[in-house]
N, C-alpha and C positions, 0 to 999 in steps of 0.2 A: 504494500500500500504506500509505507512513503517512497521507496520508487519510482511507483507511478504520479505520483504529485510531484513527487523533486523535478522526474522528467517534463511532466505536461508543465510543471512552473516553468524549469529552465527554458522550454521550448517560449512560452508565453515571452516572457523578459526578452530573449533576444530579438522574438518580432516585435518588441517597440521602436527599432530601428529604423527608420525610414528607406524604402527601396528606389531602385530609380525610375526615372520618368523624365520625360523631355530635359530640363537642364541641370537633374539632379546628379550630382557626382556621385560614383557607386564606391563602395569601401568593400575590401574583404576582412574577415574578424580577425584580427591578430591571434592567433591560437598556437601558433607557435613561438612565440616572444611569452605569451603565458600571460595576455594581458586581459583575457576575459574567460568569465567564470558563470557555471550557471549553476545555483545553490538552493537548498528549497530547508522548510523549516516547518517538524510537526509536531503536534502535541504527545508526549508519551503516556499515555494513560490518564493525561489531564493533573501529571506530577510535575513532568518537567519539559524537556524540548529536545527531541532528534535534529539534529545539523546534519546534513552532507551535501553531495554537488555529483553533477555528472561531469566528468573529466572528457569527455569524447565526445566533440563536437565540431560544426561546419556552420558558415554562414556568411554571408554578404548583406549589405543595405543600400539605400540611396538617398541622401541628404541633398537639401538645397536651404538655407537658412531662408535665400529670398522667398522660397515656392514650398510650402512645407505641403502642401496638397499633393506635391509630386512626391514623396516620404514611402519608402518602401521596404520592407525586411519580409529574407525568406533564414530558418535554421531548420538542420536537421542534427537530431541528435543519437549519440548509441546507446543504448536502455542499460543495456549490461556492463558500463562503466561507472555506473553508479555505485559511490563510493562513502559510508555514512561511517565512516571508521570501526566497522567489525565486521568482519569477513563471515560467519554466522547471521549475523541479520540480514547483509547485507544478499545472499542465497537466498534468505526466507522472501523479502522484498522482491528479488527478482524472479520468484518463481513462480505458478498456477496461482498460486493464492490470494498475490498483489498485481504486480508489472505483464508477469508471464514473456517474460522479454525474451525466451526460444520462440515464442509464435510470433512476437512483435515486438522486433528487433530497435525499430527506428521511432522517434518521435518530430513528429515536425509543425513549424511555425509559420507559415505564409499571413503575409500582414492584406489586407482589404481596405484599410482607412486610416486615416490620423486626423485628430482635431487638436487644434493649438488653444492651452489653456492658459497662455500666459507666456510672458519671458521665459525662452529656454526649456519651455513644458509643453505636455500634450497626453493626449491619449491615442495609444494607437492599439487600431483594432486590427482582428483576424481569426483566424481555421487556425485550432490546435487542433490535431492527429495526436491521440494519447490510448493504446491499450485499445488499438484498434474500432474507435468513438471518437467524431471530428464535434467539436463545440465552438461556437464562436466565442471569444473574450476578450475582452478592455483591459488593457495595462497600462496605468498612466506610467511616463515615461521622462526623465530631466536632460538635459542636456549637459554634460559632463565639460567637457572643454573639444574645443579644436583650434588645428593650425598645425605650426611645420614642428616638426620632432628635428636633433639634433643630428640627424644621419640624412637627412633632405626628402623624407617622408613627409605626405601629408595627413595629420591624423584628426580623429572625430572620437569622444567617447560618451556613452551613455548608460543610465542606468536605469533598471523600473521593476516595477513587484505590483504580483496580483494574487489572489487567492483561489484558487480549487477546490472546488466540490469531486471527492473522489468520484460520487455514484454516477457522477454526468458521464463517467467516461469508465461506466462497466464494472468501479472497483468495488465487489463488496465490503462495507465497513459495519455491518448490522451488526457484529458480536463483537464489535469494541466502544469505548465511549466514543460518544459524540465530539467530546472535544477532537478527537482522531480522525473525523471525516472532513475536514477541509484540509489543503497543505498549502503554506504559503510560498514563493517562487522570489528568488531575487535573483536577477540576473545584470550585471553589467561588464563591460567590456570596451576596446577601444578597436577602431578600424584605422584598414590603411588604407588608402585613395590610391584606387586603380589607373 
């Protein structure tokens, strides 16, 4: 189960990234510099809080500060890299009974819209693909920094968090508390200008 949240979050969080469109500049995610992450957070029994992240992951976006309507983000992420620091739970999560991430391997994020709520903010929407159940979801989303990095890259970076309802996307949660059946999603990261 968180798993499957961690993934359908991380996927959520990096489609807050805007994709490209007429004059938008398209970025790929820096993931091998290790500059973005996508991390999910759930209640454990309504004691305390499960951390992890899914370490395996892809993605591009498309910014334009002038044109934020042209704002575009697709990710795909690998299920079975999820990593909550125990290798026993972390089996349980991925298996029949949460994620099932032998049948469905990949989780992904295609963005549909972005509305700008302000300086440097927005919400942007899209189709997460989670456990085989596509849901539409809102991620409000901030704008991190951009401009040139010190090696003559162009960079953009962002961050945003939204919340999960496991059952939307197949996972049963009926025989644990309720605090257990949302999982929250943070994801942020930097691009580099293609």
């Amino acid at each position: 189960m968180f798993k499957k949240t961690a993934f359908a979050s991380a996927i959520a969080a990096l489609a807050l990234v805007p994709l490209s469109q007429a004059q938008a500049a398209d970025y790929q995610l820096d993931t091998e510099g290790q500059h973005a992450f996508v991390q999910f957070k759930i209640s454990h029994l309504g004691f305390s809080y499960l951390l992890g992240s899914f370490e395996k992951f892809d993605g591009q976006f498309s910014y334009d500060s002038e044109d934020l309507d042209a704002s575009s983000a697709e990710i795909e992420v690998q299920v079975d890299s999820l990593n909550s620091n125990h290798a026993e739970r972390d089996r349980h999560i991925l298996s029949g009974d949460f994620l099932n991430a032998s049948e469905f391997p990949t989780a992904t994020f295609t963005s549909t819209g972005f509305a700008s709520t302000g300086e440097d903010a927005g919400v942007l929407t899209g189709d997460l693909t989670l456990h085989g159940e596509t849901q539409e979801i809102e991620m409000p989303v901030t704008l991190l920094g951009e401009g040139d990095d010190p090696w003559g890259n162009s960079r953009a970076g962002f961050e945003g968090t939204t919340t999960l309802l496991l059952s939307d996307y197949g996972i049963d949660m009926s025989d644990f508390p309720e605090a257990m059946h949302e999982v929250e999603l943070y994801v942020t990261f930097e691009g580099i200008r293609q």
